[in-house]
Structures are given as structure tokens and as C-alpha cells.
MARDREN-703424 format. One line per 2 residues: their letters; for each residue y, z, x of C-alpha. Coordinates in nm, 3 decimals, padded with zeros to 5 digits. Layout:
// residues N
a> Y:Z:X  ...
//
This chain:
// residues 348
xx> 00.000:00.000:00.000  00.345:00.054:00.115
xx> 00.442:00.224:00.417  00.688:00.539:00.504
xx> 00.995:00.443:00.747  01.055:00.621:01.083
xx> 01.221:00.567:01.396  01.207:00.527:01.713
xx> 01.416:00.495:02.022  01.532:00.201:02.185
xx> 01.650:00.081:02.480  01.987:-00.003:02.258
xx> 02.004:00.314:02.075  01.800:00.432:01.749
xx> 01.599:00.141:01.613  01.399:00.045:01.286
xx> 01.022:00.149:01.283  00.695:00.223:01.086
xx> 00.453:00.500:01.125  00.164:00.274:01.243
xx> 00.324:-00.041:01.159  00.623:-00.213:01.038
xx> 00.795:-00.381:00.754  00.740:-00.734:00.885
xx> 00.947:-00.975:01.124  01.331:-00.894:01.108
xx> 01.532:-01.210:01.186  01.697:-01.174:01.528
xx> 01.884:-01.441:01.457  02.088:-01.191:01.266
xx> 02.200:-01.055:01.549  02.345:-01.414:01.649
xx> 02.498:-01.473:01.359  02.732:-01.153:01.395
xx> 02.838:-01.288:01.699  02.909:-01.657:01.557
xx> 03.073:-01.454:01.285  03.302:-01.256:01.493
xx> 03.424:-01.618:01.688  03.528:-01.734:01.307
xx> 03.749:-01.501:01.253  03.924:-01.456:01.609
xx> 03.749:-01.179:01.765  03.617:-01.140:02.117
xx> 03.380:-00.982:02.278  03.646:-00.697:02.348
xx> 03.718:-00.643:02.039  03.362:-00.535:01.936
xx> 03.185:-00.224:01.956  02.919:00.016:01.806
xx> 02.962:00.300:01.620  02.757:00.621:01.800
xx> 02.545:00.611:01.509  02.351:00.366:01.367
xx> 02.124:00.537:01.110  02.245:00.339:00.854
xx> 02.230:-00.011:00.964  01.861:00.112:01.037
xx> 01.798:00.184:00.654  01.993:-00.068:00.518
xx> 01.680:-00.306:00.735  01.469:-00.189:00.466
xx> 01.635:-00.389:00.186  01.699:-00.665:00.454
xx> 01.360:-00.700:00.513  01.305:-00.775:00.135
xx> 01.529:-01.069:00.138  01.357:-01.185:00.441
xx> 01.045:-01.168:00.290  01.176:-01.361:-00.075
xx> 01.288:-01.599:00.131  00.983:-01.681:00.363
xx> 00.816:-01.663:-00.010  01.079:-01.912:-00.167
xx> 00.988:-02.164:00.143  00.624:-02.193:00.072
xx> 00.474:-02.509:-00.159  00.182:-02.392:-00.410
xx> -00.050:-02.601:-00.220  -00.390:-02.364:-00.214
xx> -00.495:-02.037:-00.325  -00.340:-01.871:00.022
xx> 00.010:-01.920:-00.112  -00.029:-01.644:-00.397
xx> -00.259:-01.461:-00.090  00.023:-01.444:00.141
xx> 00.325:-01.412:-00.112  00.102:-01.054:-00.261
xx> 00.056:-00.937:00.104  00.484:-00.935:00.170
xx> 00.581:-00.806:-00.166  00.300:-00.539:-00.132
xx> 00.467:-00.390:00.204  00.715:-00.259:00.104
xx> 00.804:00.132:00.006  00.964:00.207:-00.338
xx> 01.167:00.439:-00.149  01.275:00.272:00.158
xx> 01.357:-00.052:-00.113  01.559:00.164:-00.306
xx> 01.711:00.361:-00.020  01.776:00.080:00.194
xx> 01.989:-00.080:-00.112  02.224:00.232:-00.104
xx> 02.264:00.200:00.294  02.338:-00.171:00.239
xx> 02.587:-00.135:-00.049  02.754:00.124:00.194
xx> 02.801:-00.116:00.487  02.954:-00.359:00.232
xx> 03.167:-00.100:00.129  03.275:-00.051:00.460
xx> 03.302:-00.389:00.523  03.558:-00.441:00.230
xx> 03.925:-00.513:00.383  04.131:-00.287:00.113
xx> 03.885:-00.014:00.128  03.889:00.001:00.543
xx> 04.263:-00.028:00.492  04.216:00.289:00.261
xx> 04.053:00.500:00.528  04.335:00.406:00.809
xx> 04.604:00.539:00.597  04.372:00.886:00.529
xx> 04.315:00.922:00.888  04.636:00.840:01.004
xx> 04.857:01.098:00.729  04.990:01.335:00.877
xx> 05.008:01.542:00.476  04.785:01.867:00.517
xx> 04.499:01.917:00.291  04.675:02.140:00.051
xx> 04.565:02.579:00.165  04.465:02.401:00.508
xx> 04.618:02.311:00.781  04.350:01.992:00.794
xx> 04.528:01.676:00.815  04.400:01.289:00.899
xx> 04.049:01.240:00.980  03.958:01.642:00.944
xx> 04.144:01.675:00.629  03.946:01.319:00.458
xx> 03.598:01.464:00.574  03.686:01.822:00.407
xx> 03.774:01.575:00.079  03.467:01.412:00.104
xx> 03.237:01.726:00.188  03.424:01.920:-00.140
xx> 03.411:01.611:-00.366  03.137:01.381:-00.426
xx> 03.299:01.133:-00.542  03.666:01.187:-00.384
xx> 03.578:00.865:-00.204  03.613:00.669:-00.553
xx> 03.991:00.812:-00.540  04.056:00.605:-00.224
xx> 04.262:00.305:-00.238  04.059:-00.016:-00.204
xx> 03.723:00.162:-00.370  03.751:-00.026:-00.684
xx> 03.778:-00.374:-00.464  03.429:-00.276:-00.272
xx> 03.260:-00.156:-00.625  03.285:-00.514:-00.732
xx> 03.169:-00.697:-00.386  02.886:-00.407:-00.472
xx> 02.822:-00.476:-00.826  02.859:-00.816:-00.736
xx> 02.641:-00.864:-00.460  02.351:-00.686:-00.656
xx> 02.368:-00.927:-00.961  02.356:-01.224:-00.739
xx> 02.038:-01.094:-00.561  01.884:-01.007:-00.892
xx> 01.938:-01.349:-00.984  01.764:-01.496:-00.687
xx> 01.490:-01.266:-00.690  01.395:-01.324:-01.065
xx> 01.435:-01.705:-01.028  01.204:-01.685:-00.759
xx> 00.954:-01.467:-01.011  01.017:-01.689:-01.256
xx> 00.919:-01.980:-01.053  00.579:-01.858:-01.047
xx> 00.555:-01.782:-01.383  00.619:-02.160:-01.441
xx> 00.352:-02.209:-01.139  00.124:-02.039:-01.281
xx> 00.075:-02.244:-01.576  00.102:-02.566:-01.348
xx> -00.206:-02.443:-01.084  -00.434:-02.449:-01.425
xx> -00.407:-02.823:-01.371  -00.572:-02.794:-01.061
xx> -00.884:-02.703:-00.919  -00.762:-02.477:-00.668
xx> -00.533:-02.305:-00.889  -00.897:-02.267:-01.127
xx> -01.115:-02.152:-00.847  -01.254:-01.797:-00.846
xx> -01.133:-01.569:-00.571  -01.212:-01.263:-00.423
xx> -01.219:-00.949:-00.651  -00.930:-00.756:-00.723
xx> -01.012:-00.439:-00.526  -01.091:-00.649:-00.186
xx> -00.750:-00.838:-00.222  -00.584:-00.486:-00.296
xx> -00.769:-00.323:00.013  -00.643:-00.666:00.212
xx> -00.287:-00.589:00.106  -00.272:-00.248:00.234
xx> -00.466:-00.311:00.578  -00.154:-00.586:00.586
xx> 00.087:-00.313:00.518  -00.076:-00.061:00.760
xx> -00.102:-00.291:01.047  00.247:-00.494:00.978
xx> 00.437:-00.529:01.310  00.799:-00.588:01.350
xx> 01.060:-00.631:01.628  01.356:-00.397:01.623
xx> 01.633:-00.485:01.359  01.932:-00.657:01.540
xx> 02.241:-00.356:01.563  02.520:-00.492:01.391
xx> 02.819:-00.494:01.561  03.150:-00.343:01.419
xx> 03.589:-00.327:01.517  03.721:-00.049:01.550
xx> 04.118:-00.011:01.421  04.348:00.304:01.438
xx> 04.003:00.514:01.473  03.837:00.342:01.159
xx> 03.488:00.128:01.203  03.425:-00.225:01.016
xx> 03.126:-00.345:01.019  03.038:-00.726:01.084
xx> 02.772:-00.847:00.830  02.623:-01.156:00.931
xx> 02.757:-01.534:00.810  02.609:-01.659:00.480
xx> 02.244:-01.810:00.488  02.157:-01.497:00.719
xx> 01.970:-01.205:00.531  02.262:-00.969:00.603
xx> 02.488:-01.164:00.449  02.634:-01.037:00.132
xx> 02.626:-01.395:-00.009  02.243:-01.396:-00.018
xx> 02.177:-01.380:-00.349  02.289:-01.711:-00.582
xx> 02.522:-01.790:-00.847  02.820:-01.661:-00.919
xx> 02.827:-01.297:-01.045  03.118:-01.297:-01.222
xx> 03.350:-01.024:-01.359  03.017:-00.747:-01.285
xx> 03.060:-00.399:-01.450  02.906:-00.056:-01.359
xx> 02.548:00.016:-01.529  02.540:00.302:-01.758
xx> 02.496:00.653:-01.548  02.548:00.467:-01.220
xx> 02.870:00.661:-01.104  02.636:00.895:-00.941
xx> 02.470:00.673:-00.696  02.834:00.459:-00.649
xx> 02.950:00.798:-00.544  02.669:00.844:-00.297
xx> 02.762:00.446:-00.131  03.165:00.508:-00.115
xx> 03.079:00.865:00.045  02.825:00.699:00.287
xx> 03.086:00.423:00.364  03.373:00.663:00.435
xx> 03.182:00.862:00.659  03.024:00.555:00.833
xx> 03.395:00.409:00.873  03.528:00.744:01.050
xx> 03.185:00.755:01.267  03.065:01.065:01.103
xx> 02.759:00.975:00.994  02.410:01.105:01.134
xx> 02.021:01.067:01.033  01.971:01.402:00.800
xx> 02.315:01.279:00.587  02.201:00.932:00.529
xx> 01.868:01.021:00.432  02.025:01.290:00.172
xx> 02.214:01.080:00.068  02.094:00.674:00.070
xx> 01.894:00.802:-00.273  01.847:00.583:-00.573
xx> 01.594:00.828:-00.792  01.624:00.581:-01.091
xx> 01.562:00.258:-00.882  01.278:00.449:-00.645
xx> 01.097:00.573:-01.020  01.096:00.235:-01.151
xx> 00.982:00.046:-00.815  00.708:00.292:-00.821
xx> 00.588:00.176:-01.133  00.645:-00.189:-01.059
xx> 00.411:-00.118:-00.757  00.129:00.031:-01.011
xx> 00.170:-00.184:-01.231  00.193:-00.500:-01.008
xx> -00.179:-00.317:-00.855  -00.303:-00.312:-01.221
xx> -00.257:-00.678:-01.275  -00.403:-00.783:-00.944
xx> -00.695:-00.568:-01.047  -00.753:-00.790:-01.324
xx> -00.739:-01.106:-01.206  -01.002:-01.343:-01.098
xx> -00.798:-01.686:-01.038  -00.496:-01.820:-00.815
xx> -00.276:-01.892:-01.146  -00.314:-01.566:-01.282
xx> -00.255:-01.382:-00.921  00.049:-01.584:-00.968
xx> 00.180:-01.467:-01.278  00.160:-01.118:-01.173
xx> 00.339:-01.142:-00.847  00.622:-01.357:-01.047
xx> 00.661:-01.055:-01.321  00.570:-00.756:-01.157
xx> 00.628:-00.846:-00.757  00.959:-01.054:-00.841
xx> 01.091:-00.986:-01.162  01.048:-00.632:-01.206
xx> 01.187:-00.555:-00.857  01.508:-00.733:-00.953
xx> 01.540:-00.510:-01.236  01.468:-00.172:-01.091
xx> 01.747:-00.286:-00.817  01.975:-00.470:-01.021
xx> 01.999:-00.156:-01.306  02.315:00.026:-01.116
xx> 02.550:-00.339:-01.238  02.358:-00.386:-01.553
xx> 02.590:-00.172:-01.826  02.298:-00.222:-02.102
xx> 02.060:00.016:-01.872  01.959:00.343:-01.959
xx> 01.860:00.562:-01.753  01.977:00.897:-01.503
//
């Protein structure tokens, strides 16, 4: 099944890792593409540095190694039985938990990422007011707001700006998730046509014993660090260029005017507060993992996962394999992730 997250230590700093395996190949091309990015916009190599912790660029891999694995999906032709194979093996990977947590750490670099919101955080740190019965003032004065106040971060100037590149952002990767799922839904009806798509396969409990020896043994190199500016004390991070997985224009389509989903202040509260902390460098492992938590998203993945096990279980030919990944691998995901910008969702 799906694996717990560590880490480990590199020769670059903290880096990505699985306890006896990974998540799968992270793009170092990534890594390039910051670079490319950074020459865009008129920055050198100067001008670039790394925040002292990078706990959650490591978590946010988590979510990025989702994409990466859609996408190696979305590249594959249904042209035998090994194409549902592989496709159950990727989407079977993955931890409900890391998934979900490694969605809050992304939103939060986004956050950070956003120009009015960074802008937002230089004026905090630079004020010289003092926190009113404290003689706090700048950067001390803006972490005792953020420790006091969950969601004082929401008060900042620029937060409603990075809500909708977050609400935004998670619609559009909904939408390319479920028109991958439903692209095997359609599939599936198409491999009946064929005697291949027809063709008994191995029983459900070897295929769901293959999956998690995949998942177990799954190797990965370390995720690229993203690089970052630093202004007046603040960090920015650099997400990578569109067509990379770290780009916030993975998903497709055009989101439009996106609203918050019904009880989702809470875990908006939890990115801003990540994303102010990351932008003043204050950030460390124990906070992130507190606080890059999605309960609602991690409850329903969890049941996507049995469910998606269930359906496996059942089936005894390539089309119907393919059915289940499309509803329960693709489509189900998407919802579970893409709840927090859906304003029709129940839900705590």
C-alpha cells in the first residue's frame, strides 16, 4: 500500500525520502527549470539563495510527485493490459497523508510566492509600530501575531490575492486529474472491443500484493531544492516555469472567479500561517508537520484508497481494472483534494 514519508540528509541540506523506499522518480529537471525561470525574469545567480530550512519544499514533493505520476499516466496509449498494470502501481504509492499534507505545503509556497502577499510581510517586518503591551516590533512582533492568532495571517495585506492563486490552482488540478479519470472511464468501455482489453488477468489479491511490493520497494532521487530571493529580510520562493510539475499552472483550464469550500477557513489558515513563517525563515520540521494537516482531505483519500482496493479486488479484466483506477484512483482523488475550493462541500 502506501508508504510513510521521512527524511534524510543530504549532501545539499534536508532531502525527500521513504522509509524503505520512495515515492517514485522526482523530475530533476525541476530543478532546471527554476533556474531558466529566474533568467526570465532578470535574476542572477546572486540574487538567489536558500532559506535555512527547507522542510517544506520537502513535503510539498509529496503532492509533486502526484502530478508527476498523472502525468507519466496521461502519456501512456491503452495498447495492452500493462497500461492499467502500471497506471494502478503509481496511483497506489502514494500516502493519504503525505497527498493531503503535501497539498497544504504546496499551497503555502504559492502563497509565498504571491507578489502582494510577500509585499505584505516586508511592510510587517520592516514597521517599526510595537505589538501593542510589548515592546515586539517587525519580524518579532509578526511571529508573536502569528503564534497568538491562527489565522492573523488572513489579516495581512495581499492574503486575499494568494487565496485565489490557491483556490485557483486547486480547481485547475482537479480538473486535470478527473479528465484524466474520466478518460479511462471512456477507455474502459473502448478495451471491451478488444481482445486484450477482454483477456483474464491475474486475481485481484496478487495484483494488490504487486502494488504494495511496488510501493515498498519504490526508489527515488532527492527532490530538486527550490531556490528562493530574499528582499528586506523576506524569502520568495521560485516555483518552476509552466509544463514543470512545480508549476502552479499544472493543472488545465481556466479556474475562474474560485470561492472558498464550506469549513475550509481552517486549513487556509494553516497555508497563510505556513507561508508567513516560511517567508520570514522561521519555519522548522516539528511546525510544518503540525501544521501541513488536511484531516478532511487525508479521511476521504483514505477511503478512496479502500475503496479503489475493493474494486481491484473484484475485477478479473483490463477494462474493468480500468474503470476503477479512472473513478476511484483519478476521480475520487480530485475530489478529496479539490473539496477546500468547492463551496457545495460539506464537511469539517
Amino acid at each position: 500500500m502506501l508508504r510513510d514519508v521521512g527524511s534524510a540528509e543530504g549532501a545539499s541540506g534536508t532531502v525527500h525520502a521513504m522509509r524503505g523506499g520512495g515515492f517514485g522518480k522526482i523530475s530533476l529537471l525541476a530543478a532546471a527549470g527554476v533556474y531558466a525561470f529566474a533568467a526570465t525574469i532578470g535574476l542572477n545567480a546572486s540574487s538567489l539563495a536558500q532559506p535555512t530550512n527547507v522542510s517544506l519544499e520537502n513535503q510539498a514533493s509529496a503532492y509533486i510527485q502526484f502530478r508527476e505520476d498523472v502525468a507519466e499516466i496521461e502519456a501512456t496509449p491503452f495498447t495492452s493490459a500493462e497500461v492499467t498494470r502500471a497506471a494502478h502501481r503509481l496511483l497506489a504509492a502514494h500516502n493519504s497523508d503525505d497527498l493531503s499534507s503535501g497539498w497544504v505545503a504546496y499551497s503555502a509556497l504559492l502563497v509565498a510566492e504571491t507578489e502582494a502577499f510577500s509585499k505584505g510581510i516586508r511592510d510587517q517586518v520592516k514597521s517599526r509600530k510595537r505589538k501593542k503591551g510589548t515592546r515586539l516590533k517587525g519580524r518579532d512582533a509578526l511571529l508573536a501575531n502569528l503564534s497568538e492568532d491562527a489565522s492573523f495571517a488572513r489579516t495581512l495585506p495581499g492574503a486575499n490575492e494568494a487565496i485565489e492563486r490557491v483556490l485557483t490552482m486547486t480547481v485547475n488540478d482537479g480538473a486535470r486529474i478527473m479528465s484524466l479519470g474520466e478518460s479511462f472511464k471512456t477507455q474502459a468501455y473502448s478495451m471491451q472491443k478488444t481482445k486484450w482489453g477482454k483477456k483474464r488477468i491475474s486475481s485481484g489479491t496478487q495484483r494488490l500484493s504487486e502494488a504494495q511490493s511496488f510501493a515498498n520497494d519504490r526508489v527515488l532521487a532527492p527532490a530538486p531544492m527550490l531556490q528562493s530571493t530574499e528582499k528586506g529580510g523576506v524569502w520568495t520562493p521560485l516555483l518552476a516555469e509552466p509544463g514543470t510539475a512545480w508549476s502552479p499552472q499544472w493543472g488545465e483550464g481556466d479556474a475562474g472567479a474560485a470561492s472558498l469550500g464550506k469549513n475550509a477557513d481552517v486549513i487556509m489558515d494553516r497555508v497563510l500561517n505556513l507561508a508567513a513563517r516560511y517567508s520570514i525563515d522561521a519555519l522548522n520540521p516539528k511546525f510544518v508537520e503540525v501544521y501541513a494537516k488536511n484531516t478532511k482531505s487525508d479521511r476521504c483519500l483514505s477511503l478512496s484508497v479502500l475503496t479503489l482496493k475493493q474494486c481491484i479486488a473484484a475485477t478479473r479484466m483490463p477494462y474493468e481494472e480500468a474503470f476503477c483506477l479512472g473513478e476511484h484512483g483519478l476521480n475520487d482523488v480530485a475530489g478529496c483534494i479539490g473539496w477546500v475550493a468547492d463551496s457545495d462541500t460539506d464537511g469539517a
